[in-house]
C-alpha positions as CSV (number, residue, x, y, z in Angstrom):
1,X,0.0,0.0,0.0
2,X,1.5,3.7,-1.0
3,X,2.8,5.5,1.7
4,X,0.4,8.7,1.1
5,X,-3.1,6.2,1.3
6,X,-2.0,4.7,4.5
7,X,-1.0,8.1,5.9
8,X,-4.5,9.4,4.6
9,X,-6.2,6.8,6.2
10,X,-4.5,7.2,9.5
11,X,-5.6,10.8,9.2
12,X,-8.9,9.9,8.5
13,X,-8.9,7.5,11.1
14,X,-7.5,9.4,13.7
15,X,-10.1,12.5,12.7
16,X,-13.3,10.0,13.7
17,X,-11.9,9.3,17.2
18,X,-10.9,13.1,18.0
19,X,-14.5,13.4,17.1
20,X,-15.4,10.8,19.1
21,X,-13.5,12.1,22.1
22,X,-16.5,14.7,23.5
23,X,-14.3,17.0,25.2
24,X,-11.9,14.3,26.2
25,X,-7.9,15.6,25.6
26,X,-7.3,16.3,21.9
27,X,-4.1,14.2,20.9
28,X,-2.3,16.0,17.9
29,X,-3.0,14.0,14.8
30,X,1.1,13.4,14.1
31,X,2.2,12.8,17.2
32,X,3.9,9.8,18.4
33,X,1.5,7.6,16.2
34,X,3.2,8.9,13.4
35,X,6.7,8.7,14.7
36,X,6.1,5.1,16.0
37,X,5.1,4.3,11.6
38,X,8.7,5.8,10.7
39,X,10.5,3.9,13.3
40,X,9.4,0.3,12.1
41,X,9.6,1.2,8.4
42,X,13.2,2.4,8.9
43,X,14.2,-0.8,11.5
44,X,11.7,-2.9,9.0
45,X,14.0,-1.8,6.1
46,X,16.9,-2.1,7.5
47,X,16.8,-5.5,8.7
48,X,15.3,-6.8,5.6
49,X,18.8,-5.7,3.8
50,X,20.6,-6.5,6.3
51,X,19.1,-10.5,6.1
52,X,19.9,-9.9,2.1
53,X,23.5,-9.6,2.8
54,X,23.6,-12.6,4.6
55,X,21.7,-14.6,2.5
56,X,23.7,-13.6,-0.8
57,X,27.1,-14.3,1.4
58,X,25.3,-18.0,2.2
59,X,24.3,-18.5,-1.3
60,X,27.3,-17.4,-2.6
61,X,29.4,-20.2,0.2
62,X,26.4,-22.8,-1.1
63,X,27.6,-22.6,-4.2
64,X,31.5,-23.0,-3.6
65,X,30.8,-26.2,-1.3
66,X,28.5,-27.4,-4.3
67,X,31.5,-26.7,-6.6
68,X,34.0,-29.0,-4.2
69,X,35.7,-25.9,-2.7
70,X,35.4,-26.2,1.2
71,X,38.3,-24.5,3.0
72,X,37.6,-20.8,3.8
73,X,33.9,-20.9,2.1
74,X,33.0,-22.7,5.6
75,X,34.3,-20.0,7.3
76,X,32.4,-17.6,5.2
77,X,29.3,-19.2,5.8
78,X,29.4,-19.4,9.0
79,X,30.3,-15.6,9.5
80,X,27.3,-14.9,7.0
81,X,24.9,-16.2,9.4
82,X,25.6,-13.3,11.9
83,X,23.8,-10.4,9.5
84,X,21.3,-13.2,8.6
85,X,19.8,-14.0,11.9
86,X,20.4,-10.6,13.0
87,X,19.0,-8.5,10.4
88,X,16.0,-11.4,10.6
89,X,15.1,-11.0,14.4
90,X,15.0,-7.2,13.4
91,X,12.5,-7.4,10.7
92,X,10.4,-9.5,12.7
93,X,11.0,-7.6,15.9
94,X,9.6,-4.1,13.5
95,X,7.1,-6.4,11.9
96,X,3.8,-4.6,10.5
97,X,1.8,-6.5,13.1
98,X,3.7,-5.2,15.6
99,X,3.3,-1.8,14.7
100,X,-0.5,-1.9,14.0
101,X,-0.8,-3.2,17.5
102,X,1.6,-0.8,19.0
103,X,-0.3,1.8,17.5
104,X,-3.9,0.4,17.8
105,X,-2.9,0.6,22.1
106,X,-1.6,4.2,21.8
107,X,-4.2,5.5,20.1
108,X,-6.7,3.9,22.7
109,X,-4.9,5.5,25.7
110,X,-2.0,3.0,26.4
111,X,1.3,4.9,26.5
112,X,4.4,3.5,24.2
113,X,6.0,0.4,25.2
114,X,9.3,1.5,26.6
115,X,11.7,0.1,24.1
116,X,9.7,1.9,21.2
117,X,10.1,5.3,22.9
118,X,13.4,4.6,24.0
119,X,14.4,4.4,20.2
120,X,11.8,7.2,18.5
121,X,14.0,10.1,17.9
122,X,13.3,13.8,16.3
123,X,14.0,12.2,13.1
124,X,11.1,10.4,13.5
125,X,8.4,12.9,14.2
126,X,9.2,15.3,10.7
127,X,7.6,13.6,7.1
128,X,10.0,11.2,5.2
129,X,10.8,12.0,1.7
């Protein structure tokens, strides 16, 4: 989904609950919400090509042990799993579900799990190109 229609339907989203709200406090519409969305798409994106690297230096050791050329493409291999597993448990730990539900809680009054605000930054808060 484009990055403007989801951002329009948070908008729209968040508009019906102000609404909703009778006199309640007004939460600014791009608050933390929309810091919390440019935190996992940044960790999301970086851990998916982060697990690329990894998986190209694996392929690239499963082919030289395919080929008969075992030595220092063991070695290889193994160091290649460090970026994979890595950059995987950071595109799950970022995962979309994860976000909707962080953000689904906020937005009903729960305050930011402490390792998401520990990592939003100012970075986070202005529009991403």
């Amino acid at each position: 989904m484009p990055v403007r229609l989801r951002f329009t339907g948070l908008l729209l989203l968040a508009s019906f609950r102000l609404l909703a709200q009778d006199g309640a406090a007004v939460r600014p519409v791009r608050d933390s919400a929309y810091a919390v969305h440019n935190l996992f798409r940044e960790r999301r994106g970086k851990g998916f090509s982060t697990t690329g690297y990894g998986m190209a230096g694996l392929t690239g050791t499963g082919f030289e042990i395919a080929q008969g050329q075992t030595g220092a493409s063991v070695v290889l291999g193994l160091i290649s799993l460090v970026p994979t597993a890595l950059g995987a448990r950071q595109y799950w730990r970022y995962s979309a579900s994860r976000e909707n539900a962080v953000v689904r809680l906020y937005e009903q009054g729960w305050p930011l799990p402490p390792e998401v605000r520990r990592r939003l930054r100012a970075k986070h808060f202005k529009a991403l190109p």
